[in-house]
N, C-alpha and C positions, 0 to 999 in steps of 0.2 A: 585240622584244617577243613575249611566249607567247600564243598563243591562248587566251581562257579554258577550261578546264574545263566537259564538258558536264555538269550536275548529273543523276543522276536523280534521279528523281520517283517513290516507290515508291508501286504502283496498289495501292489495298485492293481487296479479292476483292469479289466483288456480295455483298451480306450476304444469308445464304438465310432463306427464311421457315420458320422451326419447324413451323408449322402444314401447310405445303405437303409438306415432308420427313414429318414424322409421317403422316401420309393417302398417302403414295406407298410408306411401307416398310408400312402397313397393308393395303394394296392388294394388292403384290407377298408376302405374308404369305398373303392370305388365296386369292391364285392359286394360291401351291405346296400349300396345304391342299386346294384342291379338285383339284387334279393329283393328288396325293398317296392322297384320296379313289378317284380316278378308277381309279388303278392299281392299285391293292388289289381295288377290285371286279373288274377286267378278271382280275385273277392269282385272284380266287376264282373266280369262272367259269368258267376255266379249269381248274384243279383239281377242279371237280365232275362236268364233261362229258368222258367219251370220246375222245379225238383221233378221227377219222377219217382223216387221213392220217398216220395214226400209221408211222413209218420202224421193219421189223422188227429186234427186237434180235440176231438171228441173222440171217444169210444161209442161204437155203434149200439151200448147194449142202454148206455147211458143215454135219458131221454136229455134232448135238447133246454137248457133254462129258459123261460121266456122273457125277455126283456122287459122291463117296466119301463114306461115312461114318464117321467116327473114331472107332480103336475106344475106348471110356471104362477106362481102365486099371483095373482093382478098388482099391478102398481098404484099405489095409492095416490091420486092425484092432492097439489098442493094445501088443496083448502078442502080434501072430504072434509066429510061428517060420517064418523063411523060409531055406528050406536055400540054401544056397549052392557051388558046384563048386571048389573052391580048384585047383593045377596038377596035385596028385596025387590028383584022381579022388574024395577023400573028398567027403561031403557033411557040411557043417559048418551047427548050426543059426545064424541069427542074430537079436535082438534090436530089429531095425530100426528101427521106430519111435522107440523109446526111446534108442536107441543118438542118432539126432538129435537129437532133443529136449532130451537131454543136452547134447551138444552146441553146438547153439544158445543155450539157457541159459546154457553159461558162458561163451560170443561175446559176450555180452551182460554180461556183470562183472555178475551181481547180487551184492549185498552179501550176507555171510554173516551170521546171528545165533545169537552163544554164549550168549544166554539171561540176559542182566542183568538186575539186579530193578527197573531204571529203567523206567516202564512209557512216558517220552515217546519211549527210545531206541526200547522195541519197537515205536512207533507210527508211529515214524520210519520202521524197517525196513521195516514191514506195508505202508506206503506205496509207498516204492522198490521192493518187490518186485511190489507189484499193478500200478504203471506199465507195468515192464517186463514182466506176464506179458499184457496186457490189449494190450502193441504185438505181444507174439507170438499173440495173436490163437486161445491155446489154449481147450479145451474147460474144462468146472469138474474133470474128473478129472485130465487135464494141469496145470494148478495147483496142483494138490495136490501132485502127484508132485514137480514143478519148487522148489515154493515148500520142498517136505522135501529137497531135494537142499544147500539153505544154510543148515537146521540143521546148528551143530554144539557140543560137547562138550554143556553142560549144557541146553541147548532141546532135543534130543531129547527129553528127560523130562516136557515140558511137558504 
């Protein structure tokens, strides 16, 4: 014959009191708020008053670095002419600015317009073009310049 089978007996948990729980996370709540308080005043305090034993950010033995100052390169206005030395000694002017700008512009695939009498197509274009001239972040005379580089055949005349 088998020995019987010990059964368990599954214990239910102590049922908690709601009210006890609520009043202990309000409690602990209202700690970190004053901790929280506490800290903030102690770091302002701190930030208003002078260190005194403030640790020097240099070592005395160590000489000072002297700061460079960088020199600000000139801005090249729209239409220079900046010569350039090419291998044979000539000075060649060049167009620089513009020469980029061009450039970048057509990095950029703007759409061209040949001047149709659709006025939603040209509304279309005016668009595409303004996006793209408003991400290259040019001046109002660069725009112009930029936006007349995608005329073409019959919008020139415009």
């Amino acid at each position: 014959m088998m020995p019987p089978r010990c059964r368990t007996v599954p214990v239910n948990p102590p049922e908690l009191d709601l009210a006890t729980v609520v009043a202990n996370l309000q409690r602990q709540l209202l700690e970190q708020q004053q901790e929280t308080t506490r800290l903030r005043e102690q770091l302002a305090r701190m930030n208003q008053r002078p260190q005194v034993n403030e640790v020097p950010l240099r070592d005395a033995r160590v000489p000072p670095i002297p700061e460079v100052q960088p020199e600000v390169p000139p801005e090249v206005p729209l239409n220079a002419e900046v010569p350039i030395t090419p291998a044979g000694g000539q000075m060649v002017p060049l167009l620089v600015r513009e020469d980029l700008l061009y450039e970048r512009f057509r990095w950029m695939k703007a759409p061209e317009f040949e001047g149709p009498t659709d006025p939603i197509a040209a509304d279309n274009w005016l668009i595409d073009i303004q996006v793209i001239l408003d991400f290259m972040r040019l001046t109002e005379q660069e725009k112009v310049l930029c936006a007349s580089f995608a005329l073409k055949k019959d919008a020139r005349h415009w």
